[in-house]
C-alpha positions as CSV (number, residue, x, y, z in Angstrom):
1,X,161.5,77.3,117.8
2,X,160.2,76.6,114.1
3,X,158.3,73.8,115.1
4,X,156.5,76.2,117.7
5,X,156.2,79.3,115.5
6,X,154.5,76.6,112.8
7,X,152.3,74.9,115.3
8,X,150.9,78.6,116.5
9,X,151.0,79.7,112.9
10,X,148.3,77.1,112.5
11,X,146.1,77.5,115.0
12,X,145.6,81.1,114.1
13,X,144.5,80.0,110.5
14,X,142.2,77.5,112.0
15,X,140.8,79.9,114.7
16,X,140.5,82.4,111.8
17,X,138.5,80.0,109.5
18,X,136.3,78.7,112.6
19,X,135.4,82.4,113.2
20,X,134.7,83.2,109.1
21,X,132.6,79.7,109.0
22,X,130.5,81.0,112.4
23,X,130.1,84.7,110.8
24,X,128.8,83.0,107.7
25,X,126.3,80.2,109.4
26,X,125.3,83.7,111.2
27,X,124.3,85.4,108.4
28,X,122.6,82.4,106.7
29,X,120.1,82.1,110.1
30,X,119.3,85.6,109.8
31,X,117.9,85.2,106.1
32,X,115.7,82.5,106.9
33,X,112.0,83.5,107.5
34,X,110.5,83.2,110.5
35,X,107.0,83.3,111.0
36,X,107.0,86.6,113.4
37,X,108.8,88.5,110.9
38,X,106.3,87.0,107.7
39,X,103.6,88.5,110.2
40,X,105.0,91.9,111.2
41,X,106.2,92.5,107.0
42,X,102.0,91.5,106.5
43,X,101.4,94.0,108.8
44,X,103.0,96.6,107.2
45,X,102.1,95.9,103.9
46,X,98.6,96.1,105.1
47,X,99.2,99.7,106.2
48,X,100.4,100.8,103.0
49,X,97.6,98.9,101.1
50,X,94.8,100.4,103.5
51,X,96.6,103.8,102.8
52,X,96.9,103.5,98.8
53,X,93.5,101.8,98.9
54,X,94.7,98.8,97.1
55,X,92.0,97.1,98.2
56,X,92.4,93.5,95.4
57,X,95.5,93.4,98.3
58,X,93.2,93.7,101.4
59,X,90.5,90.8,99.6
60,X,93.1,88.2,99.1
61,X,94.7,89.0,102.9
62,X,91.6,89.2,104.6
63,X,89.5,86.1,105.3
64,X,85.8,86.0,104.3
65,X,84.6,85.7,108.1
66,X,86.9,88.7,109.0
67,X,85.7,90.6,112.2
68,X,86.5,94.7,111.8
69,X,85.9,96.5,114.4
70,X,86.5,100.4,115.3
71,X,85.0,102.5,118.1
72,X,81.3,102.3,117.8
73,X,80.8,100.1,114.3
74,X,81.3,96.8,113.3
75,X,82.0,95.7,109.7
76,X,82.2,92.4,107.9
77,X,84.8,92.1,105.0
78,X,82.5,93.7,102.2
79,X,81.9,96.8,104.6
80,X,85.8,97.3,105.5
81,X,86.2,97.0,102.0
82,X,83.7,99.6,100.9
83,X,84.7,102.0,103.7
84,X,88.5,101.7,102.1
85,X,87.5,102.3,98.5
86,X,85.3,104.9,99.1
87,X,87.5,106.7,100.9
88,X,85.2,107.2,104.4
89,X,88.7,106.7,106.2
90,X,91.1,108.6,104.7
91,X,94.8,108.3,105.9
92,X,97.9,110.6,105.4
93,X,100.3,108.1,107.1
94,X,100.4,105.6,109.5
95,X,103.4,105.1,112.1
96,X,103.8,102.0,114.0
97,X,105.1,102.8,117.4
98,X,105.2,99.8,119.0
99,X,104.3,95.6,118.4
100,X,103.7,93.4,120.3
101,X,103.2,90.2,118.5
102,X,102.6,86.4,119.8
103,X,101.9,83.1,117.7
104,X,100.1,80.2,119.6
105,X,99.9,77.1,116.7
106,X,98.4,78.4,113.5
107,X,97.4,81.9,115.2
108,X,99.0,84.6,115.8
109,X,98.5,88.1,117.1
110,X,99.4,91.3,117.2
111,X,99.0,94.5,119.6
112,X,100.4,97.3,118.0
113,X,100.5,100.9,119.1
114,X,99.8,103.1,115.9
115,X,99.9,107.0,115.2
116,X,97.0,108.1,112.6
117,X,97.9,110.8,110.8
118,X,94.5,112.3,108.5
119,X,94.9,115.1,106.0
120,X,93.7,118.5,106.9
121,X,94.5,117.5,110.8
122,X,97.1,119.1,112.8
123,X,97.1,116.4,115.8
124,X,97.7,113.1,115.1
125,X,95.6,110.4,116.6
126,X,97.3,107.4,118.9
127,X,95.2,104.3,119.2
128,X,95.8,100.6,119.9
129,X,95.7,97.5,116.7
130,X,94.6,94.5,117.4
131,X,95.2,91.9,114.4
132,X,94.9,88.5,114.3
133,X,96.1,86.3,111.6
134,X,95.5,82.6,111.2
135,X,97.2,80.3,109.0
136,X,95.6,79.1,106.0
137,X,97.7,76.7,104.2
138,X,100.5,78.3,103.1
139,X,98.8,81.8,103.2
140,X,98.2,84.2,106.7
141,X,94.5,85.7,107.1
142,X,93.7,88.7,108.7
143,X,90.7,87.4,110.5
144,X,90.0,90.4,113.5
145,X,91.1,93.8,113.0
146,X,90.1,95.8,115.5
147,X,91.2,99.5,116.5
148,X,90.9,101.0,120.1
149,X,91.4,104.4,121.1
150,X,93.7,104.6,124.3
């Protein structure tokens, strides 16, 4: 009988530290960065910056041949710029609704559902994001940025 109680004694420490060592080795995989979630956290800064116009931000992310397009006008990466710091698009917030993000190689894109909010409007404005990034060394660049009404 002591032999017994001692043998199951033990295997419900070892079961015990095989489930602590799995719950660690679980949380270790979820600190690790992955490239969807460096992409989706770009994203969002990007928001922010577009909405603080922090715009020495915006020059490092976006890439020199950067494609910007919104209903009805096309801008290179000076214009985007200039309409950001000047303050021609004005933003009160900016909710992402939904992403949809895939990464083929060194590219990846994003579709992203997005709620406009502008000061001195009472409806907010729903429209479709496309971004795409590629990878430049160690760095993303936002090379298309494109907004679509729905």
């Amino acid at each position: 009988m002591k032999k017994l109680t001692w043998f199951f004694g033990t295997l419900c420490i070892l079961f015990l530290s095989f489930c602590y060592s799995l719950g660690n080795a679980k949380i270790e995989r979820e600190t690790v960065s992955y490239p969807k979630d460096e992409i989706l956290a770009l994203s969002k800064k990007k928001w922010k910056w577009i909405i603080d116009r922090q715009i020495d931000s915006l020059q490092v992310l976006f890439d020199e041949n950067i494609v910007s397009r919104q209903p009805e006008i096309r801008m290179d990466k000076a214009g985007h710029l200039d309409v950001i710091k000047n303050g021609n698009i004005r933003y009160k917030q900016i909710s992402v609704l939904e992403t949809d993000i895939q990464i083929i190689d060194n590219i990846s894109t994003l579709l992203t559902k997005v709620e406009f909010n502008f000061p001195g409007r009472k409806r907010a404005e729903i429209k479709y994001v496309t971004e795409v990034f590629k990878k430049s060394g160690d760095d993303w660049k936002l090379i298309l940025f494109q907004i679509n009404p729905i």
